[in-house]
VOPAGU-2260 file (C-alpha; in pm, 1 decimal, decimal comma):
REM VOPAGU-2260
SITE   aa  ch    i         X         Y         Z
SITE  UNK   A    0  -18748,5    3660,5    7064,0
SITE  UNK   A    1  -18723,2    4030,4    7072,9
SITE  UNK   A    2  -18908,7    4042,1    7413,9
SITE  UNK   A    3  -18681,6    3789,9    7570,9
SITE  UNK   A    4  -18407,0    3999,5    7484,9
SITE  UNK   A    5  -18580,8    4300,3    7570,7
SITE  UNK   A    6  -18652,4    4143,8    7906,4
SITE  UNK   A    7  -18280,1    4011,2    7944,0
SITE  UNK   A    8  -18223,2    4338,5    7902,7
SITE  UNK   A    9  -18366,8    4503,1    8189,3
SITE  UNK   A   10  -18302,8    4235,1    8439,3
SITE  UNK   A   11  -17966,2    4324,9    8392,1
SITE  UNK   A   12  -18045,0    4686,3    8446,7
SITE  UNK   A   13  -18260,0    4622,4    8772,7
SITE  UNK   A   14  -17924,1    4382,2    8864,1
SITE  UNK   A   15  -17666,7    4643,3    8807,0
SITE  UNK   A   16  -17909,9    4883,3    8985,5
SITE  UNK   A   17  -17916,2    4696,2    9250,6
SITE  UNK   A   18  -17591,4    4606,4    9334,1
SITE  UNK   A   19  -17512,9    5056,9    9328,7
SITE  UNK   A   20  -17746,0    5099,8    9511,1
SITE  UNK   A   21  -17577,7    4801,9    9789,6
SITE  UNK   A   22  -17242,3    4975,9    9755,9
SITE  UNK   A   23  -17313,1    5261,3    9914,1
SITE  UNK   A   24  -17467,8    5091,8   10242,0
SITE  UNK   A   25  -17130,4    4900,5   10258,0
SITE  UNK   A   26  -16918,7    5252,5   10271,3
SITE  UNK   A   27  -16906,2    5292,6   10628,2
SITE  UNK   A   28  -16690,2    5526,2   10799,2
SITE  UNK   A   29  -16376,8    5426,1   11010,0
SITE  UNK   A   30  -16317,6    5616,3   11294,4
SITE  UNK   A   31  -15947,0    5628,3   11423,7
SITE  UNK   A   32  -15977,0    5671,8   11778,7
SITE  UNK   A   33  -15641,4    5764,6   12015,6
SITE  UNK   A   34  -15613,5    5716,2   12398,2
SITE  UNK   A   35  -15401,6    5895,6   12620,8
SITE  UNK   A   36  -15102,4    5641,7   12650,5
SITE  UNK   A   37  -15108,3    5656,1   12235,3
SITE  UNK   A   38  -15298,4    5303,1   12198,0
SITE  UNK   A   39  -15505,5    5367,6   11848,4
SITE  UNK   A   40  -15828,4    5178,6   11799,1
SITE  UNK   A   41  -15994,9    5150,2   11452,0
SITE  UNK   A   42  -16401,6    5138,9   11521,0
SITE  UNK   A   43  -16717,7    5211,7   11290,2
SITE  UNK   A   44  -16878,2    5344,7   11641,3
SITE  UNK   A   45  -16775,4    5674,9   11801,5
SITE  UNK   A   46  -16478,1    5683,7   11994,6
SITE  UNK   A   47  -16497,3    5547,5   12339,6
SITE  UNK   A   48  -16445,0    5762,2   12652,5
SITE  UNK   A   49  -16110,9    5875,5   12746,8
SITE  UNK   A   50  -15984,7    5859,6   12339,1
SITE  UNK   A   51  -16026,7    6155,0   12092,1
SITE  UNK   A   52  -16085,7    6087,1   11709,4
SITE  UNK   A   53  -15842,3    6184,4   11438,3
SITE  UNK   A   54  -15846,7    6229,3   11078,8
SITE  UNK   A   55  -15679,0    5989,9   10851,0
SITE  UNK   A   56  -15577,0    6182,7   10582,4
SITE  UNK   A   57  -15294,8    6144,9   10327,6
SITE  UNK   A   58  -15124,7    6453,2   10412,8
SITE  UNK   A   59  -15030,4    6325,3   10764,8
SITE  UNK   A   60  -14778,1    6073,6   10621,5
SITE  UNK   A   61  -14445,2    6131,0   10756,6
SITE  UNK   A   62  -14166,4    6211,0   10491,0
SITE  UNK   A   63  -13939,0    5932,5   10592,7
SITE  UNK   A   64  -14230,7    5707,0   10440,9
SITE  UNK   A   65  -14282,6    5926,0   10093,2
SITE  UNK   A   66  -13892,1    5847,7   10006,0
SITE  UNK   A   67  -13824,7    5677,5    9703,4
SITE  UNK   A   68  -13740,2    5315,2    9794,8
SITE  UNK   A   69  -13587,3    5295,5    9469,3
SITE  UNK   A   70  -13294,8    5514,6    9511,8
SITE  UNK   A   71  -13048,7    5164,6    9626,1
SITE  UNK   A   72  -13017,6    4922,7    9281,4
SITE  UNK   A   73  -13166,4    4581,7    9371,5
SITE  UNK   A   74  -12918,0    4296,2    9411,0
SITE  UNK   A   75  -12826,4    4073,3    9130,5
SITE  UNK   A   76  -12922,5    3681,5    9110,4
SITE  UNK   A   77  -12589,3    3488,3    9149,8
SITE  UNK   A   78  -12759,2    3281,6    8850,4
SITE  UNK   A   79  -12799,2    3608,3    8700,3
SITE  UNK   A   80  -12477,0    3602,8    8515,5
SITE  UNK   A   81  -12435,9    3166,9    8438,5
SITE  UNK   A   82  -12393,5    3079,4    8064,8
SITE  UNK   A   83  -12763,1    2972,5    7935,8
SITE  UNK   A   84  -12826,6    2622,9    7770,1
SITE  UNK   A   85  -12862,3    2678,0    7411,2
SITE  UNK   A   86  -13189,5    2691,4    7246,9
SITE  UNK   A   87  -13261,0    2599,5    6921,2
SITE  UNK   A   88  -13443,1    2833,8    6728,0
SITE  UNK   A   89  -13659,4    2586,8    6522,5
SITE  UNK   A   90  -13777,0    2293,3    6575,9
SITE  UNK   A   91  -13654,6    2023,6    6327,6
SITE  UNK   A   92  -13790,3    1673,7    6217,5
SITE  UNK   A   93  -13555,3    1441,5    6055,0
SITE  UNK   A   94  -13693,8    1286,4    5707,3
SITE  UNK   A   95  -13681,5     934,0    5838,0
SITE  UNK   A   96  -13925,4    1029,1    6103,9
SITE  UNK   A   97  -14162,4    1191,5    5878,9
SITE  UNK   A   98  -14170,2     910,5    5610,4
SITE  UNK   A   99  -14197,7     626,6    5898,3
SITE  UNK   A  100  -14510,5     844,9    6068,0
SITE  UNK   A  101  -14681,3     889,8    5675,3
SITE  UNK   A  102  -14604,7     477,2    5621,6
SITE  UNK   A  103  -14771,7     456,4    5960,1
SITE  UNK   A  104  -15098,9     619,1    5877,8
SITE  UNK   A  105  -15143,6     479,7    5533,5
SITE  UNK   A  106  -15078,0     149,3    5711,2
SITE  UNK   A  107  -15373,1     230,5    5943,7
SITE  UNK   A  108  -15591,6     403,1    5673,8
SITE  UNK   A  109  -15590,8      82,5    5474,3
SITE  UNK   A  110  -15675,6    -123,8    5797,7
SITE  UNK   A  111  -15947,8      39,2    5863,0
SITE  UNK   A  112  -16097,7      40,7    5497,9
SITE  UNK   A  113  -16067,1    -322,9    5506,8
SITE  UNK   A  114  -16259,3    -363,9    5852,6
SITE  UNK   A  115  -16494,6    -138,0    5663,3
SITE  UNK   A  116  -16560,2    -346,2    5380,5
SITE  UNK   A  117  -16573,3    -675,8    5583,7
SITE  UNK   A  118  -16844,5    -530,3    5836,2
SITE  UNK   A  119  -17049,6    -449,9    5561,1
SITE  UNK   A  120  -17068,0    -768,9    5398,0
C-alpha cells in the first residue's frame, strides 16, 4: 500500500513537472509592429518591412485612460425604491397539518407491517 502511494506520489510530481516545464514554451513574445500610415499589427515574427517595433509597456498609457471611472455615482434602478413584498421571517406549520401528516404515516406504518406479516406466512 505504501508503494502505491509512494508511486501516486511521484507521478504527480513528474505531472506537475511537466506541465512547468510546458508553460514556459507557451510564453511567446508579441511583437507590436507600426507602419508608416499608423496601421499596428500584433505578430510573434519580427516586424515586416516598412513597420518599426514598439514596446508595450504600462507606462505608455495615456492619462485620460488612468482616470477614475468612478468619480460620476451610478444611476439608480427605478425598482430601486418600490415597497418590497413582505417576508415572513419563519416558516410556520399549522397543528392540523402536522397531526393529519403523523395520522398519515402511522396509517402507512401499520400497512406495511401487515403486508409484512401476510408475506411471511
Amino acid at each position: 500500500m505504501k508503494a502505491l502511494i509512494k508511486g501516486a506520489s511521484i507521478m504527480k510530481f513528474i505531472l506537475c513537472a511537466a506541465l512547468v516545464a510546458m508553460t514556459g514554451v507557451a510564453g511567446a513574445a508579441v511583437n507590436r509592429c507600426v507602419d508608416a500610415e499608423g496601421h499596428v499589427l500584433l505578430t510573434d515574427v519580427d516586424c515586416p518591412q516598412g513597420s518599426r517595433a514598439e514596446d508595450d509597456n504600462i507606462e505608455r498609457v495615456p492619462a485620460a485612460m488612468t482616470t477614475s471611472v468612478a468619480s460620476a455615482p451610478a444611476p439608480r434602478s427605478r425598482w430601486a425604491d418600490l415597497p418590497r413584498a413582505q417576508v415572513r421571517k419563519t416558516v410556520s406549520t399549522d397543528v392540523a397539518t402536522l397531526q393529519a401528516a403523523r395520522q398519515n404515516m402511522t396509517m402507512e406504518d401499520e400497512l406495511r407491517k401487515q403486508r409484512r406479516l401476510v408475506s411471511a406466512r
